[in-house]
PyMOL Python script that loads the backbone (N, CA, C, O; Angstrom):
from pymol import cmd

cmd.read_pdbstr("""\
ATOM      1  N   UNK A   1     -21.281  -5.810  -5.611  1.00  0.00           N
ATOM      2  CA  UNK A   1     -20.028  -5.810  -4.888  1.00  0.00           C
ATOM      3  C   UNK A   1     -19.379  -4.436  -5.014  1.00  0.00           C
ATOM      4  O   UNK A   1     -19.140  -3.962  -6.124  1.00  0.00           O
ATOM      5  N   UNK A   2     -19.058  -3.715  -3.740  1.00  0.00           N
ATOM      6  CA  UNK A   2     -18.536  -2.760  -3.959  1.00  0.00           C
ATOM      7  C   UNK A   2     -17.253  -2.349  -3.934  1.00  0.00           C
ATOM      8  O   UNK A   2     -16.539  -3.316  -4.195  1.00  0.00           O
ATOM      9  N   UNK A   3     -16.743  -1.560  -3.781  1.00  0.00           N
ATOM     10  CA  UNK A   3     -14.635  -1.288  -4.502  1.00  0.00           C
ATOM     11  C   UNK A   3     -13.894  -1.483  -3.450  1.00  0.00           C
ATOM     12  O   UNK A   3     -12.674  -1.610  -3.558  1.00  0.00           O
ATOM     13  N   UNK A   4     -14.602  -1.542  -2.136  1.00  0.00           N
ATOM     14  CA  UNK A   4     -14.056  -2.019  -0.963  1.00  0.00           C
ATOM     15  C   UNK A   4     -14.247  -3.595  -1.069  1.00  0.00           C
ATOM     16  O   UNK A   4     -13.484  -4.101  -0.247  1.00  0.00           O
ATOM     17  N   UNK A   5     -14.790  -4.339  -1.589  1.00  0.00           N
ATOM     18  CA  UNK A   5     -14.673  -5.615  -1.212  1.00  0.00           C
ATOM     19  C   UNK A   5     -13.944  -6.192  -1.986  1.00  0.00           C
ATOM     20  O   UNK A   5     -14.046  -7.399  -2.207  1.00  0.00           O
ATOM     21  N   UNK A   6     -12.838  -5.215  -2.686  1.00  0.00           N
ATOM     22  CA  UNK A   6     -11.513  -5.677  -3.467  1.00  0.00           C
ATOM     23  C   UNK A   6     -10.735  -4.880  -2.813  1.00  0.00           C
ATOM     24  O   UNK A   6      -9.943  -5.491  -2.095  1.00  0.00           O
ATOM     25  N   UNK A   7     -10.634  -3.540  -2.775  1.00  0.00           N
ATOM     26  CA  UNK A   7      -9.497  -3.118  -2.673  1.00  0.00           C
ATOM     27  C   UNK A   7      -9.905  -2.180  -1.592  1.00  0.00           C
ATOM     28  O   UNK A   7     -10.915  -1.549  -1.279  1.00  0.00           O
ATOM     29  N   UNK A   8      -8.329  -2.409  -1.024  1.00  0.00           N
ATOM     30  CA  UNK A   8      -7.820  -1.055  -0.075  1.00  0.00           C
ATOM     31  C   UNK A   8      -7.386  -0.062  -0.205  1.00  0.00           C
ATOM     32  O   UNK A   8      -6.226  -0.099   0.204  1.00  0.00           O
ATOM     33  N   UNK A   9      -7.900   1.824  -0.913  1.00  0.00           N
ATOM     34  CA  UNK A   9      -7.641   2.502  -1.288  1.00  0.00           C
ATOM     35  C   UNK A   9      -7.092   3.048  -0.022  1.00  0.00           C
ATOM     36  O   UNK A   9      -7.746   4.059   0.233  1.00  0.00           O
ATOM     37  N   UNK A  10      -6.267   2.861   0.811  1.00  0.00           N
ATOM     38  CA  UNK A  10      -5.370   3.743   1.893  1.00  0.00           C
ATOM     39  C   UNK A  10      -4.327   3.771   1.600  1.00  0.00           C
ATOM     40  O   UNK A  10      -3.611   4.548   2.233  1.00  0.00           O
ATOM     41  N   UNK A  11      -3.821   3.099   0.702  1.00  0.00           N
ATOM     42  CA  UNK A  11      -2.428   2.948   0.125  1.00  0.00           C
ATOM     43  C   UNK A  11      -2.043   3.437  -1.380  1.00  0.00           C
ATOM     44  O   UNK A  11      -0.974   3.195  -1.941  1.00  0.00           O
ATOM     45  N   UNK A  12      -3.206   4.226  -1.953  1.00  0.00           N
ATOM     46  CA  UNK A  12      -3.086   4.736  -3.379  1.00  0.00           C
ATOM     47  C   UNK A  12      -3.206   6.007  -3.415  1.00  0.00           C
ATOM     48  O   UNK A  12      -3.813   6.373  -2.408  1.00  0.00           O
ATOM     49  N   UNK A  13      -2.864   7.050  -4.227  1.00  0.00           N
ATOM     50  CA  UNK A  13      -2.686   8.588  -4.619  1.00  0.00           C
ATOM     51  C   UNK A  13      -4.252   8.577  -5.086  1.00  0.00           C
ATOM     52  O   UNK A  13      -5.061   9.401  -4.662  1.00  0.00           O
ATOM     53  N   UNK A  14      -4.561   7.590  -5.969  1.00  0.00           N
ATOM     54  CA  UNK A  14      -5.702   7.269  -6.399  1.00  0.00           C
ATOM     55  C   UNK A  14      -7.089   7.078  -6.305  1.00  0.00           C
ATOM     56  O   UNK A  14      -7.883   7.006  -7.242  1.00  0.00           O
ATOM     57  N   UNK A  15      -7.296   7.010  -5.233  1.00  0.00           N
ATOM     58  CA  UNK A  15      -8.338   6.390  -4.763  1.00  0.00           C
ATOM     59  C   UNK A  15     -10.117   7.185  -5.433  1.00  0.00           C
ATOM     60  O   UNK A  15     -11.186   6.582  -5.528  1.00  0.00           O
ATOM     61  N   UNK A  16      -9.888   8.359  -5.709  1.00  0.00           N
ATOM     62  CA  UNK A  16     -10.792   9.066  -6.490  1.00  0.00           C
ATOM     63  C   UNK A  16     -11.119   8.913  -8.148  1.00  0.00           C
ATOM     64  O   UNK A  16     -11.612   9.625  -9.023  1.00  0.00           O
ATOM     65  N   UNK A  17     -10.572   7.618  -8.050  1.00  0.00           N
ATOM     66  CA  UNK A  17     -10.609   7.042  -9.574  1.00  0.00           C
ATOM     67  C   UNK A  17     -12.258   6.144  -9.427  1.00  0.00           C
ATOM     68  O   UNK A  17     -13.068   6.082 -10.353  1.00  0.00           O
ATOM     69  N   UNK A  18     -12.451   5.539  -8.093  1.00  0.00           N
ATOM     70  CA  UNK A  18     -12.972   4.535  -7.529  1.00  0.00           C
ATOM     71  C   UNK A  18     -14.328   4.868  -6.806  1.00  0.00           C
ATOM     72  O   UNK A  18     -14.322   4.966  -5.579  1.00  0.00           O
ATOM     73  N   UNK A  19     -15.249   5.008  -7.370  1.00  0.00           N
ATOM     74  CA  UNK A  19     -16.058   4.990  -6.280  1.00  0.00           C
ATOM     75  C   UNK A  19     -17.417   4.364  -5.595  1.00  0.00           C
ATOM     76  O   UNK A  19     -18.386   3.775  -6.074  1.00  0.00           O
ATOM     77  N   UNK A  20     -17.091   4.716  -4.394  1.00  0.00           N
ATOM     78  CA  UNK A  20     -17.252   3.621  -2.752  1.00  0.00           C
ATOM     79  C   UNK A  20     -18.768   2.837  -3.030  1.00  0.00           C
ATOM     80  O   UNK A  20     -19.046   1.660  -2.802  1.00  0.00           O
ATOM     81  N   UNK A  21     -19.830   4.154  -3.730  1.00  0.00           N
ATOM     82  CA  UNK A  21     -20.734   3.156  -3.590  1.00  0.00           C
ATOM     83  C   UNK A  21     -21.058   2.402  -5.091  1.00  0.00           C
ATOM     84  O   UNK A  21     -22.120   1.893  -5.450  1.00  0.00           O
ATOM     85  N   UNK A  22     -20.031   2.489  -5.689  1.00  0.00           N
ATOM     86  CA  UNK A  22     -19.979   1.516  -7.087  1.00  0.00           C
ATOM     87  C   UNK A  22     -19.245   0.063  -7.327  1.00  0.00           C
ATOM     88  O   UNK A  22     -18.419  -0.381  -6.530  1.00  0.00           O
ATOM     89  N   UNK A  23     -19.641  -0.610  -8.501  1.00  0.00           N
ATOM     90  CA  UNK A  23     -18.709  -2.119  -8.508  1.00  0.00           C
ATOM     91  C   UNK A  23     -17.823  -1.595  -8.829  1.00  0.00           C
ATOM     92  O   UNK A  23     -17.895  -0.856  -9.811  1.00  0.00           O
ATOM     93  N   UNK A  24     -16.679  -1.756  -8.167  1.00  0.00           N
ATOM     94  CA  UNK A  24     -15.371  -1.800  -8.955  1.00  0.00           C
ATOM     95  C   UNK A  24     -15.013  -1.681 -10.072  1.00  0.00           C
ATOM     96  O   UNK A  24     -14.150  -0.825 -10.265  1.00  0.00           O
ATOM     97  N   UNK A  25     -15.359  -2.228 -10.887  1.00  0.00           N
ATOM     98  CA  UNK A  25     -15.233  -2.701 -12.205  1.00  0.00           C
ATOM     99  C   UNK A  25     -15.885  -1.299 -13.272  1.00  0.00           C
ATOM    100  O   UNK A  25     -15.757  -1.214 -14.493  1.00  0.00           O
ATOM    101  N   UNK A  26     -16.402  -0.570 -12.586  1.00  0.00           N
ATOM    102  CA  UNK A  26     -16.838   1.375 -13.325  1.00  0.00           C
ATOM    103  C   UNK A  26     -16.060   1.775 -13.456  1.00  0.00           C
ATOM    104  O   UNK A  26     -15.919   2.375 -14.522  1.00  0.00           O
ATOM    105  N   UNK A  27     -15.091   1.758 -12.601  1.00  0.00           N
ATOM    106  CA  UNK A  27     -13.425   2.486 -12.571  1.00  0.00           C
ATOM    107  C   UNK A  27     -13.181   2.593 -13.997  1.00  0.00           C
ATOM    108  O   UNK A  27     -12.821   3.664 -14.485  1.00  0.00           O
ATOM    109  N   UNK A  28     -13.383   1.368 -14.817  1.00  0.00           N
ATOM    110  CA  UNK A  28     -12.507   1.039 -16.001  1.00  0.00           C
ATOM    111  C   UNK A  28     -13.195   2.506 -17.309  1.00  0.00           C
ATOM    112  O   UNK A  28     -12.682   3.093 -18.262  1.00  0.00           O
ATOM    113  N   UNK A  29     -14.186   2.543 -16.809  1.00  0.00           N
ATOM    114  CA  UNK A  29     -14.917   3.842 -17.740  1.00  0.00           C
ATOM    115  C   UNK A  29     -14.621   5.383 -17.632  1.00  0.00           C
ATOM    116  O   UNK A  29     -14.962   6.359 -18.300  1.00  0.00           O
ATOM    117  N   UNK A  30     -13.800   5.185 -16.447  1.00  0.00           N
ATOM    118  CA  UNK A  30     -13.836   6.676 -15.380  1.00  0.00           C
ATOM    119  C   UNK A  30     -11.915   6.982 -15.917  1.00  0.00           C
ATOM    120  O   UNK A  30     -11.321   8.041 -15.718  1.00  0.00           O
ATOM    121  N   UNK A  31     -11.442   6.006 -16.446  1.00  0.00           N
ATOM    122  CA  UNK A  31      -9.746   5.941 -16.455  1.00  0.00           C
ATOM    123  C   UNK A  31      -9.320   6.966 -17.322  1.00  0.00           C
ATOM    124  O   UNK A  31      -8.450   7.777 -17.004  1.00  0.00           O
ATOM    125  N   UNK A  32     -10.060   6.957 -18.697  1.00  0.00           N
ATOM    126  CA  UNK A  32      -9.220   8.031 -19.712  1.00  0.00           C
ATOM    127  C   UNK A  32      -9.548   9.438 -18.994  1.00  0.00           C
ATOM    128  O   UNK A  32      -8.612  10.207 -18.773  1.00  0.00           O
ATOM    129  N   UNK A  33     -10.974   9.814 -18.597  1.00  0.00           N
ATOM    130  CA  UNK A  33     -10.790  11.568 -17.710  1.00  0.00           C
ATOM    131  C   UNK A  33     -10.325  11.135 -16.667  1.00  0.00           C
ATOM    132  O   UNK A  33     -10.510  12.279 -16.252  1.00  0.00           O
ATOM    133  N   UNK A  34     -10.003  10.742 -16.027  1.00  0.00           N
ATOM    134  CA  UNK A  34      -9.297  10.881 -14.984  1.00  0.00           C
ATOM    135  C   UNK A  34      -7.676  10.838 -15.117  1.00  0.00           C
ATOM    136  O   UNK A  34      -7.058  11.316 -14.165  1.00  0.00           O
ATOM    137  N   UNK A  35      -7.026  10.382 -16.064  1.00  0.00           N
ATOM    138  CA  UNK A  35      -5.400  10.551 -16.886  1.00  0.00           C
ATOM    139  C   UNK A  35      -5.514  12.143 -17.295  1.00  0.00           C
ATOM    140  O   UNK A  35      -4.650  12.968 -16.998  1.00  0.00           O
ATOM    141  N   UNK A  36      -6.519  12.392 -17.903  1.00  0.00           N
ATOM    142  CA  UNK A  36      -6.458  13.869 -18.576  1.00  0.00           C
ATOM    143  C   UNK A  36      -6.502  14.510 -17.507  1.00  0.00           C
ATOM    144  O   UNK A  36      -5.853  15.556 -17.521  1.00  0.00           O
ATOM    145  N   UNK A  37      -7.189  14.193 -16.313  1.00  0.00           N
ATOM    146  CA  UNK A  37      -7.301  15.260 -15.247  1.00  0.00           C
ATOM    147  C   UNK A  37      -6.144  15.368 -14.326  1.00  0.00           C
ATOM    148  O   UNK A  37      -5.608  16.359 -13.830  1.00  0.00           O
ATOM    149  N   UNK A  38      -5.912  14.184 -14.229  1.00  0.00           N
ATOM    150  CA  UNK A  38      -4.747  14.162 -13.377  1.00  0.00           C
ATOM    151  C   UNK A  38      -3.285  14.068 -13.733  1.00  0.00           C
ATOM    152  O   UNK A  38      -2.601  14.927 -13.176  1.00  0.00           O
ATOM    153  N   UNK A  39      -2.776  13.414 -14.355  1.00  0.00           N
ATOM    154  CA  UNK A  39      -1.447  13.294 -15.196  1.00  0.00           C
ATOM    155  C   UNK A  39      -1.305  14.265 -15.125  1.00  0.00           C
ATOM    156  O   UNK A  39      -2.076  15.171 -15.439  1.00  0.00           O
ATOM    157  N   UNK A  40       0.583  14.360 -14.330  1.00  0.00           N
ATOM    158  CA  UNK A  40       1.293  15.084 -14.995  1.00  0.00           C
ATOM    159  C   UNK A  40       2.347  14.869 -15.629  1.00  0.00           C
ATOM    160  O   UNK A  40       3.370  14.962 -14.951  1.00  0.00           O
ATOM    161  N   UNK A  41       2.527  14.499 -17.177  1.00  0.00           N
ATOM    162  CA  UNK A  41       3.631  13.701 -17.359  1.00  0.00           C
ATOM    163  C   UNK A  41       4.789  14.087 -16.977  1.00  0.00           C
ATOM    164  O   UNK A  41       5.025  15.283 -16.805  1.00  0.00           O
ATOM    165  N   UNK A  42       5.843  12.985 -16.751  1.00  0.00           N
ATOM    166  CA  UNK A  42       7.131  13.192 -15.991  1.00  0.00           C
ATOM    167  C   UNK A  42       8.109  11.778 -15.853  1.00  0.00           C
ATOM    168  O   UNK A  42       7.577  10.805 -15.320  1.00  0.00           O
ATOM    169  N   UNK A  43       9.108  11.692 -16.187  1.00  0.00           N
ATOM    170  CA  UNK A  43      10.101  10.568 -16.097  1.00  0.00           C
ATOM    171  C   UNK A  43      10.697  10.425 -15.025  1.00  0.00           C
ATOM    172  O   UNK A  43      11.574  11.288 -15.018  1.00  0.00           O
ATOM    173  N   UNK A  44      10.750   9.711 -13.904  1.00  0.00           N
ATOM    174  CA  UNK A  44      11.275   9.236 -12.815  1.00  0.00           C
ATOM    175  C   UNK A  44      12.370   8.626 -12.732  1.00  0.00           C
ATOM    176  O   UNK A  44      13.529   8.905 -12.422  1.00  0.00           O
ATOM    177  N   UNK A  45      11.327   7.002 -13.340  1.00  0.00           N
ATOM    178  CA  UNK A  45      12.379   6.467 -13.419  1.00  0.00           C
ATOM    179  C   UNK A  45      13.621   6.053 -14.537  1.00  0.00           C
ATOM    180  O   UNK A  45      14.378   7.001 -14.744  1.00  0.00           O
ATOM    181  N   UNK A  46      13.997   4.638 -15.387  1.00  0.00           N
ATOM    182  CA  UNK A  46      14.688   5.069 -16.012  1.00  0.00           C
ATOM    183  C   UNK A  46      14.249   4.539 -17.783  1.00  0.00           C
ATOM    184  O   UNK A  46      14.176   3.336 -18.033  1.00  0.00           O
ATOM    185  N   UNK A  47      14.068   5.276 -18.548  1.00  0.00           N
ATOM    186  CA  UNK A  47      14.053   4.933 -20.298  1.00  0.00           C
ATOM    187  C   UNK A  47      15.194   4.911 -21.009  1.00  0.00           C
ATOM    188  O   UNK A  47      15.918   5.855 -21.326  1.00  0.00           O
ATOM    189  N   UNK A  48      15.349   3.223 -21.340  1.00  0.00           N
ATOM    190  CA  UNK A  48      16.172   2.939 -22.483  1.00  0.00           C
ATOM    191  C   UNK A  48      16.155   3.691 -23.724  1.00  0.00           C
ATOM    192  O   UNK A  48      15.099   3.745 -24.354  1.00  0.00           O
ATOM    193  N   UNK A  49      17.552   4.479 -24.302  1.00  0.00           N
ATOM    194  CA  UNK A  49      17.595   5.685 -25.041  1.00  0.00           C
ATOM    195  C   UNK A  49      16.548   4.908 -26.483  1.00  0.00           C
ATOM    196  O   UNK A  49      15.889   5.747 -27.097  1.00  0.00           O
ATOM    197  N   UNK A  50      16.419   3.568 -26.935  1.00  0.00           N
ATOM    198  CA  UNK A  50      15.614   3.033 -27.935  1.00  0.00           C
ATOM    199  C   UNK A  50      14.132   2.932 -27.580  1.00  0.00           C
ATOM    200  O   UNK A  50      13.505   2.558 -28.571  1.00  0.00           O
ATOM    201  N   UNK A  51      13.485   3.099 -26.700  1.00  0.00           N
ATOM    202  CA  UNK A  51      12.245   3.347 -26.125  1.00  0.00           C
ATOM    203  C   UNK A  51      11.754   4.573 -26.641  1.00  0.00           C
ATOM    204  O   UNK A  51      12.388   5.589 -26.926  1.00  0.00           O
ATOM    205  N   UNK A  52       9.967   4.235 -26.763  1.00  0.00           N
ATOM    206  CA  UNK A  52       9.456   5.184 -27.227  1.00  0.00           C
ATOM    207  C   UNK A  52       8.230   5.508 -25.786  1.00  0.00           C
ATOM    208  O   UNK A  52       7.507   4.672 -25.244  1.00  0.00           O
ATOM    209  N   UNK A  53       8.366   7.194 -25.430  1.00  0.00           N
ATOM    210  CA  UNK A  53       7.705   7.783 -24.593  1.00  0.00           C
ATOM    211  C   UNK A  53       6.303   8.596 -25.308  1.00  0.00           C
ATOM    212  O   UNK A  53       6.434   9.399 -26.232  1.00  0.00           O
ATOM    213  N   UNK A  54       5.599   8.403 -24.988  1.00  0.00           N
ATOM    214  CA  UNK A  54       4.069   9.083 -25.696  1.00  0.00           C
ATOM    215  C   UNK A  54       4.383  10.499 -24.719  1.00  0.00           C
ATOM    216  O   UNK A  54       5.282  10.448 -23.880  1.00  0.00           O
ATOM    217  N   UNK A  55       3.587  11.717 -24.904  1.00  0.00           N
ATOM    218  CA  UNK A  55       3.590  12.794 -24.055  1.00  0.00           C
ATOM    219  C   UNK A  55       2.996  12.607 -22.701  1.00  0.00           C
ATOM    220  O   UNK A  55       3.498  12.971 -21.638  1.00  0.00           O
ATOM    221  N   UNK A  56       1.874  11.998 -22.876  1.00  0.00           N
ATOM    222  CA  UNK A  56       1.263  12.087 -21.884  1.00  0.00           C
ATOM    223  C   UNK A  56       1.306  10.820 -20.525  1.00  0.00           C
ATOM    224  O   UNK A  56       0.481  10.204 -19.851  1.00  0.00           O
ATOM    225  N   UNK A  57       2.423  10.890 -20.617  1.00  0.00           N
ATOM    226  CA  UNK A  57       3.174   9.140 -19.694  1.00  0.00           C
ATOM    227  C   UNK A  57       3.907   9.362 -18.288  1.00  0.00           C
ATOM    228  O   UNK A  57       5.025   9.829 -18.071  1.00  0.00           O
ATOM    229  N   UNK A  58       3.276   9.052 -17.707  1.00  0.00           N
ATOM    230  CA  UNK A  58       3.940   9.114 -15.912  1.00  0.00           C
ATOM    231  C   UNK A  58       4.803   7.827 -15.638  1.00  0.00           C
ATOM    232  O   UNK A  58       4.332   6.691 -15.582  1.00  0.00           O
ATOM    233  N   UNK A  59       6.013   8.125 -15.490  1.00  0.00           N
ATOM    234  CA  UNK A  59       6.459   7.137 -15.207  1.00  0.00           C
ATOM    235  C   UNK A  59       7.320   7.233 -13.816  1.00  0.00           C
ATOM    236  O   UNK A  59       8.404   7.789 -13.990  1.00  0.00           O
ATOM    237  N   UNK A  60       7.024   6.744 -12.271  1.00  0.00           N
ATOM    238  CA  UNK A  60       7.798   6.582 -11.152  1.00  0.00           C
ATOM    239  C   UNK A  60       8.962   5.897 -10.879  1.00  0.00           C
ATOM    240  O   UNK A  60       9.549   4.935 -11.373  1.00  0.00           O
ATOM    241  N   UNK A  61       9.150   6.719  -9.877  1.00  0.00           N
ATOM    242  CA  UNK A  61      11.013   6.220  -9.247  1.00  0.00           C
ATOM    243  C   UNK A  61      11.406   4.696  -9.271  1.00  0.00           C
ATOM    244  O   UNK A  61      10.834   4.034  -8.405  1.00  0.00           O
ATOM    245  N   UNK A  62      12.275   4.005 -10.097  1.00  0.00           N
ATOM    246  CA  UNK A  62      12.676   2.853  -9.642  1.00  0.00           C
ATOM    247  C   UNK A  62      12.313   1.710 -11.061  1.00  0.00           C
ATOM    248  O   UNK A  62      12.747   0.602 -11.373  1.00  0.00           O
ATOM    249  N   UNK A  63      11.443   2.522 -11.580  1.00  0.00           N
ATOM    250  CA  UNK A  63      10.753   1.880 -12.786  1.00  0.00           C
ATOM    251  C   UNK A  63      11.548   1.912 -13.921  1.00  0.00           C
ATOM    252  O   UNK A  63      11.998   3.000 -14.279  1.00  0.00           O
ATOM    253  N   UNK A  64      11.751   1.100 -14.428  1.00  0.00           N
ATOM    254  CA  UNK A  64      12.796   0.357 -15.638  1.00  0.00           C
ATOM    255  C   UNK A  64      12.180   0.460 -17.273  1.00  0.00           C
ATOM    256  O   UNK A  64      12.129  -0.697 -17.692  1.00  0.00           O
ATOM    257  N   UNK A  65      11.785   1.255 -18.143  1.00  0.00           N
ATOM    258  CA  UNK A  65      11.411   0.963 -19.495  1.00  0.00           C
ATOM    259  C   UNK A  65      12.749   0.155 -20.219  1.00  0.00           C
ATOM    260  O   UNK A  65      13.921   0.439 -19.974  1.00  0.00           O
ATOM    261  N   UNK A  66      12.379  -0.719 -20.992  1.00  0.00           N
ATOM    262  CA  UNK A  66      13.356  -1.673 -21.687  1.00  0.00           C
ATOM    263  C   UNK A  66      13.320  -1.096 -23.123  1.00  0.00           C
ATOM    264  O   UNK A  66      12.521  -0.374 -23.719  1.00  0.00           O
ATOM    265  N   UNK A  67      14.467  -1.679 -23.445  1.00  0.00           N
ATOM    266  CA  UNK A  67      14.901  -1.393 -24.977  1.00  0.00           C
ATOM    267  C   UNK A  67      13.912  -1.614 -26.066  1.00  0.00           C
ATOM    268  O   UNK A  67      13.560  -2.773 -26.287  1.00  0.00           O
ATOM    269  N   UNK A  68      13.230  -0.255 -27.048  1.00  0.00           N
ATOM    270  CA  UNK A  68      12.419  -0.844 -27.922  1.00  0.00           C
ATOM    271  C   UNK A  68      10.662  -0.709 -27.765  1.00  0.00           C
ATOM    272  O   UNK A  68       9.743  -0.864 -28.570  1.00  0.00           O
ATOM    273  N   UNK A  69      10.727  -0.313 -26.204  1.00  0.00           N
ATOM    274  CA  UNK A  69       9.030  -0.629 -25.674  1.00  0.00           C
ATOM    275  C   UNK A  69       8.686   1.161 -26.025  1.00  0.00           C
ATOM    276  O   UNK A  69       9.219   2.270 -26.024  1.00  0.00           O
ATOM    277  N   UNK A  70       7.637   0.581 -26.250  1.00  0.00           N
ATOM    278  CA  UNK A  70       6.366   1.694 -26.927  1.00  0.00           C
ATOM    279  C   UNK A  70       5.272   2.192 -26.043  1.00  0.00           C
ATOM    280  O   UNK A  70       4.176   1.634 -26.105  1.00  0.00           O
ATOM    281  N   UNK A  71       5.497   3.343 -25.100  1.00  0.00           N
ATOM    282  CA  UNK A  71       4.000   3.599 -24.547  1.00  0.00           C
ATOM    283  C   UNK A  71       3.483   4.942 -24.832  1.00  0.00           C
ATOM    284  O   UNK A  71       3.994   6.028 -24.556  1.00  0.00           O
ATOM    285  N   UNK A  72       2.445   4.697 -25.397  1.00  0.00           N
ATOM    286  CA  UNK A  72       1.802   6.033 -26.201  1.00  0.00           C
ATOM    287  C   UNK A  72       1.028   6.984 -25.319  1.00  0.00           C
ATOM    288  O   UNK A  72       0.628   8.052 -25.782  1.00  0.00           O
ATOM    289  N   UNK A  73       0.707   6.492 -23.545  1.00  0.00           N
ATOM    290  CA  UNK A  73      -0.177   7.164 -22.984  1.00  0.00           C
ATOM    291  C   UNK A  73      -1.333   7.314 -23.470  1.00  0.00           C
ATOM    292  O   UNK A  73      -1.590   6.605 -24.443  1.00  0.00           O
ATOM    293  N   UNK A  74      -2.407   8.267 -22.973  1.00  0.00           N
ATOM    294  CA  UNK A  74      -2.315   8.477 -21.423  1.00  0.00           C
ATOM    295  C   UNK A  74      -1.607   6.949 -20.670  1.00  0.00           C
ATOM    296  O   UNK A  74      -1.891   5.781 -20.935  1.00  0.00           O
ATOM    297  N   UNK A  75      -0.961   7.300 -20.019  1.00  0.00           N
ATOM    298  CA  UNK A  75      -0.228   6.320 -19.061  1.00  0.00           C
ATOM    299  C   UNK A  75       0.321   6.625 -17.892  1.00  0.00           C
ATOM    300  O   UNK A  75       1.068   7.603 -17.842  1.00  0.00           O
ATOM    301  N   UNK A  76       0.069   5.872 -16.755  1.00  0.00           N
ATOM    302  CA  UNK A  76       0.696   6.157 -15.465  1.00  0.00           C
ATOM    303  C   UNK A  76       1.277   4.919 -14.619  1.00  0.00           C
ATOM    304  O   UNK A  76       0.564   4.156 -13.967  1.00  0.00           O
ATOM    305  N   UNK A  77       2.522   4.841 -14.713  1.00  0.00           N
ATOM    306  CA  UNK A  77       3.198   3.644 -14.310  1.00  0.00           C
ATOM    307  C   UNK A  77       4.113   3.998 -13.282  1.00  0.00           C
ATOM    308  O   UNK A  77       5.049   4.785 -13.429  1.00  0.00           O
ATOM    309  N   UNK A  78       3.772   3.304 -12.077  1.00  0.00           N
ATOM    310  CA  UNK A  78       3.665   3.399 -10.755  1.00  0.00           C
ATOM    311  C   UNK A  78       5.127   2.971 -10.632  1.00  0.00           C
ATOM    312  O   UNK A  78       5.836   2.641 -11.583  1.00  0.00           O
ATOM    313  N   UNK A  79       5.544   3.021  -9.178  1.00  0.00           N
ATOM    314  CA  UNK A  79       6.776   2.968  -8.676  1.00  0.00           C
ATOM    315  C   UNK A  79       7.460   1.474  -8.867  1.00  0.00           C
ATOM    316  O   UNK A  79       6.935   0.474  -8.378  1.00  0.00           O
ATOM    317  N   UNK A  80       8.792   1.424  -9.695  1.00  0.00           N
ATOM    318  CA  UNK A  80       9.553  -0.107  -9.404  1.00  0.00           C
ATOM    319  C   UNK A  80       8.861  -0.481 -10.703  1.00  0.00           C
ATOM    320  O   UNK A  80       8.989  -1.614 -11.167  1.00  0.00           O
TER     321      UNK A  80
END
""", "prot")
cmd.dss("prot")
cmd.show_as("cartoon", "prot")
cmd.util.cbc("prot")
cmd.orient("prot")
């Protein structure tokens, strides 16, 4: 099964995480170089001043970290 017969990469920044003639499911091996390659960390949206930010953490517009939460990165957390 290939990454098209899950998903629709026309709608992701991403889509070079994925590839066409592989199962889907390779992606998951391809994730940590591809954070190092791509990440650029940056705060968007908004972190509760008791939250802990790792360096290497993307976080988009609209997106809410709560009081207390821990993300150590590599991390990239998408919009909302």
């Amino acid at each position: 099964m290939k990454t098209s017969d899950f998903l629709d990469l026309t709608h992701t920044a991403h889509a070079d995480l994925f590839a066409s003639d592989q199962p889907v499911w390779t992606a998951l091996r391809n994730i940590g170089t591809y954070l190092t390659r791509c990440l650029q960390p940056r705060i968007l949206g908004h972190v509760a001043p008791s939250a802990h930010i790792g360096e290497a953490v993307f976080i988009d517009e609209g997106t809410v970290v709560e009081p207390h939460a821990v993300i150590k990165g590599p991390a990239w957390i998408g919009k909302n």
